[in-house]
C-alpha positions in Angstrom: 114.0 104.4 96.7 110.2 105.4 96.6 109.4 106.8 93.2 107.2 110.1 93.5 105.3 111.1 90.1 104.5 115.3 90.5 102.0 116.2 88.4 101.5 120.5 88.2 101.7 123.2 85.6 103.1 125.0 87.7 106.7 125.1 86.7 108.7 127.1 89.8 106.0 124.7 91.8 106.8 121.6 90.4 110.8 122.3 90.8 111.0 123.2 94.1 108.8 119.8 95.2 111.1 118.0 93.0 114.2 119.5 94.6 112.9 119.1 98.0 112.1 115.5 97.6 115.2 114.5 95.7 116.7 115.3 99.2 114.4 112.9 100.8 115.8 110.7 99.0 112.4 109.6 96.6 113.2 109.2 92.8 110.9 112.1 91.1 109.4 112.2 87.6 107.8 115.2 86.7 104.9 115.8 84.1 103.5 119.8 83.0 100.0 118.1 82.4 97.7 115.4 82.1 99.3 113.9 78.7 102.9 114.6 79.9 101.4 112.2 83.4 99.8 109.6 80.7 103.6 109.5 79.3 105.2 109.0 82.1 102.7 106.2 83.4 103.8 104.4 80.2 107.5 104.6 81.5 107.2 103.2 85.0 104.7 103.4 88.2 105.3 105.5 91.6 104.7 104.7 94.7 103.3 107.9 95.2 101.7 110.8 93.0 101.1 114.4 93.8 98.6 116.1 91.4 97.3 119.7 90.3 93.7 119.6 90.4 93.7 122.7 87.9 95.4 122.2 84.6 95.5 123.3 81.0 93.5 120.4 79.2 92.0 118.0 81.5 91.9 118.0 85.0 93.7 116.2 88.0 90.8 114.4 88.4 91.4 112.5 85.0 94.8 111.9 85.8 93.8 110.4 89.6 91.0 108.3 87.7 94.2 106.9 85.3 96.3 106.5 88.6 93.7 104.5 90.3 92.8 102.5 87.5 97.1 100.9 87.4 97.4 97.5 88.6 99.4 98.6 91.1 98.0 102.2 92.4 100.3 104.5 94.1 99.1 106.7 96.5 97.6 110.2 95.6 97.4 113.8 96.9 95.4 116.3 95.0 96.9 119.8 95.0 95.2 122.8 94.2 95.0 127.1 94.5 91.2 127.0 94.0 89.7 124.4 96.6 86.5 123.6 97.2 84.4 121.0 99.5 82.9 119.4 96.3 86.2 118.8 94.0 87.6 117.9 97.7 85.0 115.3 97.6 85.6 113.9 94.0 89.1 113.3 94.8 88.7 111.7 97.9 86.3 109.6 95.8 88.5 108.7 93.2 90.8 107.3 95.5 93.1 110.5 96.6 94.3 110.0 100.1 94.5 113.4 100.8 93.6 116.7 99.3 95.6 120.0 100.3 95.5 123.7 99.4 98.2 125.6 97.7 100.5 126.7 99.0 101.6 123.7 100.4 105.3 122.5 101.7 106.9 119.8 100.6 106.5 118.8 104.7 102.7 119.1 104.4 102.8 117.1 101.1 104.9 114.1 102.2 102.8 114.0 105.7 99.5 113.7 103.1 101.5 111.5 101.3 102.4 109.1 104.6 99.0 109.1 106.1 100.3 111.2 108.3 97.8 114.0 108.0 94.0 113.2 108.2 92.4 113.4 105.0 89.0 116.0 104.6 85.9 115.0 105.7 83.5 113.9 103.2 80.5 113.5 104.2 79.6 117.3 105.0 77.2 119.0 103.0 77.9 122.9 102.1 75.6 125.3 102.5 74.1 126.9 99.9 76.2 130.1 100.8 79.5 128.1 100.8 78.6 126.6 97.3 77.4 130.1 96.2 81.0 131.5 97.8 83.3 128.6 95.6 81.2 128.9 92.6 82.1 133.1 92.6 85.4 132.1 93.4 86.0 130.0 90.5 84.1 132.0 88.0 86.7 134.9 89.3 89.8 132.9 88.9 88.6 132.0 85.5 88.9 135.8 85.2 92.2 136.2 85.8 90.7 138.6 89.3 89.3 140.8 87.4 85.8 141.5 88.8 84.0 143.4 86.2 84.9 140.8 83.6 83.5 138.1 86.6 80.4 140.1 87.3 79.7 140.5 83.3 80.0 136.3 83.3 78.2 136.1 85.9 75.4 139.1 84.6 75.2 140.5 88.0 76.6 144.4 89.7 79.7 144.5 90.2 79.3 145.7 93.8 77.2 143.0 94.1 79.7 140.6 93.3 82.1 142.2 95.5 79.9 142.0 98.6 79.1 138.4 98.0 83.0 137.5 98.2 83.7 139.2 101.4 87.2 137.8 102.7 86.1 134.7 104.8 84.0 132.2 103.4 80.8 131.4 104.8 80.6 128.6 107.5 79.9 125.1 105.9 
């Protein structure tokens, strides 16, 4: 049985990709965080790891760098709600094999998992509109959406702010 390590904060999440992979027949360990993932590392190695980029404490980043760094490296695919060409790029860097945006099904995830889905490009370079559009974004999410607390971070009108995160991101 493949062992499948799902690393995510997000409980309900993290649950339903366990359940759904339990009848794929993988063995599934589950971790709420980085230090819960550093625990279970200690227990045993997966074949395979699926990992929140955006955690309480550190990142998924942290805990792909740890995965990486095992004798025996599973294969990694970076999860995350709040995606963006550049942490897309650091994973794929760290040695993800994939990086994919919430929501994602447990089909999408075991295809990333396979090498059955092509990885991101990395060797694009944003524009500097489509790094403007991520970095509001993030500063936002930060904010829990709200957009006067955003455009106070951020010391700019709150219109302003609006009108710079029109629905569609700019074109890379």
């Amino acid at each position: 049985m493949p062992r499948l390590l799902i690393v995510d904060d997000d409980e309900p999440f993290r649950l339903a990709m366990r359940n759904a992979f339990l009848r794929r027949g993988y063995e599934v360990s589950l971790a709420g965080s980085a230090d819960e993932a550093q625990s279970a590392l200690q227990k045993e190695t997966p074949d395979y790891a699926v990992v929140d980029l955006r955690m309480p404490g550190p990142s998924g980043l942290e805990v792909v760098r740890a995965l990486r760094a095992l004798p025996r490296p599973p294969q990694v695919v970076v999860l995350t709600g709040y995606g963006t060409i550049g942490t897309a790029v650091e994973a794929i860097r760290l040695g993800a094999i994939n990086y994919l945006n919430k929501p994602a099904d447990a089909d999408e995830v075991e295809a990333a998992l396979l090498g059955k889905r092509a990885p991101p490009p990395v060797h694009e370079v944003p524009s500097l509109d489509r790094q403007e559009w991520e970095y509001l974004n993030r500063i936002l999410a930060d904010c829990n959406g709200n957009i006067s607390e955003a455009a106070r971070r951020l010391k700019m009108h709150r219109r302003t702010l609006q009108r710079k995160l029109q629905k569609h991101p700019p074109k890379v």
